[in-house]
N, C-alpha and C positions, 0 to 999 in steps of 0.2 A: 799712484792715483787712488788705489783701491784703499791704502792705508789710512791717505789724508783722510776720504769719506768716512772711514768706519771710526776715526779720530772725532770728526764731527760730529757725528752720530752717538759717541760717548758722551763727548761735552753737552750736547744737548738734551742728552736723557739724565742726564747728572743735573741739570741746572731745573729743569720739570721736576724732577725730584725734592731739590733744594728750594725750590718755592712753595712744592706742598708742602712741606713739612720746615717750614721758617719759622713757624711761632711757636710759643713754650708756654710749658706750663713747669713754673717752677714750684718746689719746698722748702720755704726758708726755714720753718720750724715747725716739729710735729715733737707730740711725745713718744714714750715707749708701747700706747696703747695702741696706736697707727701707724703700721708697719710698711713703710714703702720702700722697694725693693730697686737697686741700681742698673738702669737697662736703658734701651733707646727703643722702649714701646709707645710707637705714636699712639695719642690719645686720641676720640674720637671728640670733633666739638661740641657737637653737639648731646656729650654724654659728661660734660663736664658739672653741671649740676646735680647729677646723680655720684658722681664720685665724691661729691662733698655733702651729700645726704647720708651714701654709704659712709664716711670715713665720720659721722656723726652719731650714726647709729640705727637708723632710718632704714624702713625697707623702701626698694623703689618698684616698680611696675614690670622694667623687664632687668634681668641678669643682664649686670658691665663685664663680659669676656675681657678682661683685660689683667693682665699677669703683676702686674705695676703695684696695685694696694690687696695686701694679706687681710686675713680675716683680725689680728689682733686680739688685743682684750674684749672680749664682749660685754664683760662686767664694769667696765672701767671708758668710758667712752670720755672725749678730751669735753672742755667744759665751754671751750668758743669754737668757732671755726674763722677767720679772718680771709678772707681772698679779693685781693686787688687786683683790679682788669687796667692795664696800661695797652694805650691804642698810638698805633705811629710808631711802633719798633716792633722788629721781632724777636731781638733778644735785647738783655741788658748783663752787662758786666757783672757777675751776684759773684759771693764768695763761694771760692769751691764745695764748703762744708754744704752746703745744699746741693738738692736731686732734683734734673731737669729731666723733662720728657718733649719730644716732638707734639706736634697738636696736627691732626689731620680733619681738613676740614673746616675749618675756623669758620662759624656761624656766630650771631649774636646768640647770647642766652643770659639768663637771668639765673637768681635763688628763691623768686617768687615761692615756688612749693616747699623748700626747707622752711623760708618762711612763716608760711603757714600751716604749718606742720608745728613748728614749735610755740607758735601762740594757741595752737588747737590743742597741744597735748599736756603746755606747759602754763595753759591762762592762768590759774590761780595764784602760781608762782612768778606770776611777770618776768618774764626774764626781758632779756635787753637782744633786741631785733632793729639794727641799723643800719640803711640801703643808699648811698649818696650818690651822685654823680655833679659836682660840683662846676662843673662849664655848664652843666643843662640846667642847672638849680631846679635840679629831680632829688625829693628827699624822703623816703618813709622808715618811721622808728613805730614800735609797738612797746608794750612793756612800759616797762620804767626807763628807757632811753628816752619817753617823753618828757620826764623829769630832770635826769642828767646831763641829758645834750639839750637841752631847753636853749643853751648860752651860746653854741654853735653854732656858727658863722655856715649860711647855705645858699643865701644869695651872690650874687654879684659884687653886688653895691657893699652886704655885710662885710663881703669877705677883701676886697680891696681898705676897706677903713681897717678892719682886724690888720692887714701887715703894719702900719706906720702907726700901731699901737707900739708902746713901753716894749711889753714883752714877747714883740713877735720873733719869728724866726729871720727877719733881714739882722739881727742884731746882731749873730753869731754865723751865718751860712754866708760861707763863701760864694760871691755872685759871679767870682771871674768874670765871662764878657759879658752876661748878663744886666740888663738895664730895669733901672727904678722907674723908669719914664717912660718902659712901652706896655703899653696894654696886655699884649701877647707875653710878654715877660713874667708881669704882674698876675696872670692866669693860672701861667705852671704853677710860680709859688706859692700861688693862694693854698694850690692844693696840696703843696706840702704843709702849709700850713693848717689845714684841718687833719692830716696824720698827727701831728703834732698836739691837735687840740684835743682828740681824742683821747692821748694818753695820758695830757694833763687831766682832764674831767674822770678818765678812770682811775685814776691815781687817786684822786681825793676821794672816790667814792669806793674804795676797795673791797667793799663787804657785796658789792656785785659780780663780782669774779670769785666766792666762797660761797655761792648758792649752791644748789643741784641741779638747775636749770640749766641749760646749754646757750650762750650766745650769739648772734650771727653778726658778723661786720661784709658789708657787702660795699667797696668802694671800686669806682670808675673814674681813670685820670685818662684825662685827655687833652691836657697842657702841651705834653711832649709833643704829639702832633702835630698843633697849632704853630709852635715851633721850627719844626720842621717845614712845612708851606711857608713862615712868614720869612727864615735866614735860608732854608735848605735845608738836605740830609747833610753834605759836607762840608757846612758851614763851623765855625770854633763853637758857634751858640748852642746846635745841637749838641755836640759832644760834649760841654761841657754842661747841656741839662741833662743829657743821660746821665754822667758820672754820680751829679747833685742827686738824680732820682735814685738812681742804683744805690747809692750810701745811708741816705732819707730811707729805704723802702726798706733796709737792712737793718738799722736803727729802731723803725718804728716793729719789723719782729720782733724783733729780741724787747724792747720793753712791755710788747701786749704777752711775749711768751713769758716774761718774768712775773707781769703782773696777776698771771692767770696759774701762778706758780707749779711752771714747765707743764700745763693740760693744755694746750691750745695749739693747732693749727694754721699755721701761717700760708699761705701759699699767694703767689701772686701769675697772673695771666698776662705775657706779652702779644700784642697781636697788631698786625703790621696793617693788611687792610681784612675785613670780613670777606667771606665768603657768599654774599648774598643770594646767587640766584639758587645755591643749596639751602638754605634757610628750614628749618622744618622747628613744625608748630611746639615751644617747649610744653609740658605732661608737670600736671603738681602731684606729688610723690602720695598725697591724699584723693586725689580724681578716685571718682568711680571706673568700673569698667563700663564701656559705651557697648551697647547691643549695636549685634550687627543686623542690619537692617533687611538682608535678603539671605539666605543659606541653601541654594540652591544644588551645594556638592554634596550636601547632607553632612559638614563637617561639625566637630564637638564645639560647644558654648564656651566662650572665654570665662577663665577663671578668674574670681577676686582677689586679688594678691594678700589679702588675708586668707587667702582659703587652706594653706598650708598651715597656719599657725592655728586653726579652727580643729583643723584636721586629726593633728599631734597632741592638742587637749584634753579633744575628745577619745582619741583611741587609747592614752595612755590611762586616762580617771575611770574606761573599762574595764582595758588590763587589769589594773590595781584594787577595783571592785571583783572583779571576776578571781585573784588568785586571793583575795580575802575572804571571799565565799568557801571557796577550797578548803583554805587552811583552817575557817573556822568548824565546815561541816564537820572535816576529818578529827579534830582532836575533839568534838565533842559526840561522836560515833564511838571512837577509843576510848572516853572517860571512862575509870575505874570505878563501877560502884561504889565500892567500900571506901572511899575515900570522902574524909568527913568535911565537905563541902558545906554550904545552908543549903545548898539544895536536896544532898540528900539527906539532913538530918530533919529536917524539916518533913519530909517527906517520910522518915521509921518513924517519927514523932506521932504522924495521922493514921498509920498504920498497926501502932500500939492500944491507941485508941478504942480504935475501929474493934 
């Protein structure tokens, strides 16, 4: 009897387990400049916008303890970052050559602050900042993404007329049990088909991925889902949109990581349902620090996460002034007189004189 229980007690501490930590965060493509290391370090969710600030270049407000992404090339940062958020699964089939991490915690968050971070630091140089969510016909581009994706299908209505175009993707994508006729069908696809339109438009416009500006693709599918409530999870429909998705999502890496020639970040986000009543307020990696408004322990004043990089400027262009002082005092304490300098000739010159 004792054993059954303690059996029980296994199975149900294994399945608590296996729920928190059901979603992923995978890697389909990074370069040699961002170094991610092979482990089963759950991610925290709500730090996942700072790991892709960090893995950009970005300072953030507080240190990610998390063993997973290395310091890298500091001089060489990749030149897009790509991260797709898929809702209604927790994992998808990827090929092995990618590195998955557990996600603990799964909150909604955004790249609002990478964002604007790189329209703050890169305005001049427009770079291309593009944020979709294509069921919500939520759309914000900055940069010259307002010129490129100008043709980009973002509504509803766009993006249903876009399939039974010439060149959409029903023309080649196997639909297996999937249907032309259901709305919910026409949904997922739509959204493969903006993966797809994406890398057409950047295709033609190649001289966007050879700037020095960094670019950001921020997509959210939520097709899959949809899917799953209108046949089920063990329906043939889902499973064979997850496949469609998992091969689509593999696809469209590899031609943004070729087009961005191997600088660019791929990573896509599985996540089954959120975490909502943990939700915490996401921080833009540009925020000020906020005064605290009572200090009644008597503890030290929060620091501006520039304050170290102010710090090291300062103390080094000291240093550097202070042993140039040194070095000049001393060799000109040392100078040889007799050494026929202008200054001392100049100087027997006025004393001949004299």
């Amino acid at each position: 009897m004792g054993l059954r229980w303690t059996g029980l007690a296994f199975w149900a501490a294994a399945s608590l387990v296996a729920g928190i930590f059901a979603n992923e965060f995978n890697v389909l493509r990074s370069p040699e400049s961002v170094i991610f290391h092979q482990g089963s370090w759950p991610i925290p969710g709500e730090r996942i916008s700072d790991l892709a600030a960090l893995s950009m270049g970005f300072s953030v407000e507080e240190d990610v303890s998390w063993p997973g992404l290395a310091v890298g090339d500091l001089f060489r940062r990749p030149r897009a970052t790509v991260l797709v958020t898929v809702t209604g699964i927790d994992k998808l089939t990827l090929p092995e050559r990618g590195i998955s991490y557990p996600i603990e915690n799964a909150v909604p968050f955004n790249l609002d602050g990478v964002a604007n971070a790189i329209h703050t630091l890169f305005s001049e140089e427009t770079p291309v900042v593009v944020q979709l969510a294509p069921s919500e016909e939520r759309v914000y581009m900055v940069g010259k993404a307002n010129s490129v994706f100008e043709d980009l299908s973002v509504t509803l209505r766009q993006l249903r007329n876009r399939l039974f175009q010439d060149n959409s993707i029903l023309a080649s994508l196997p639909l297996n049990s999937l249907s032309r006729n259901n709305e919910v069908d026409l949904l997922f696809l739509s959204e493969l088909q903006v993966l797809h339109d994406i890398t057409s438009l950047l295709s033609r416009h190649k001289h966007l991925a050879k700037d020095h500006s960094p670019d950001l693709y921020s997509l959210e599918l939520s097709g899959l889902e949809e899917i799953g409530k209108r046949y089920g999870e063990d329906s043939q429909q889902f499973k064979d949109a997850s496949q469609i998705l998992a091969d689509s999502l593999q696809k469209f890496a590899d031609e943004m990581y070729n087009l961005y020639g191997g600088n660019a970040v791929v990573e896509v986000v599985t996540v089954k349902t959120y975490d909502t009543p943990f939700v915490r307020k996401s921080r833009s990696i540009l925020e000020t620090s906020e005064t605290i408004p009572g200090n009644q322990y008597n503890l030290g004043y929060p620091y501006n996460f520039n304050y170290a990089v102010v710090f090291n400027i300062i103390l080094w262009i000291m240093i550097g002034l202070i042993i140039a002082v040194i070095v000049i005092s001393y060799n000109l304490w040392n100078m040889d007189p007799g050494y026929d300098s202008i200054i001392y000739r100049m100087t027997n010159q006025k004393i001949r004189i004299d």
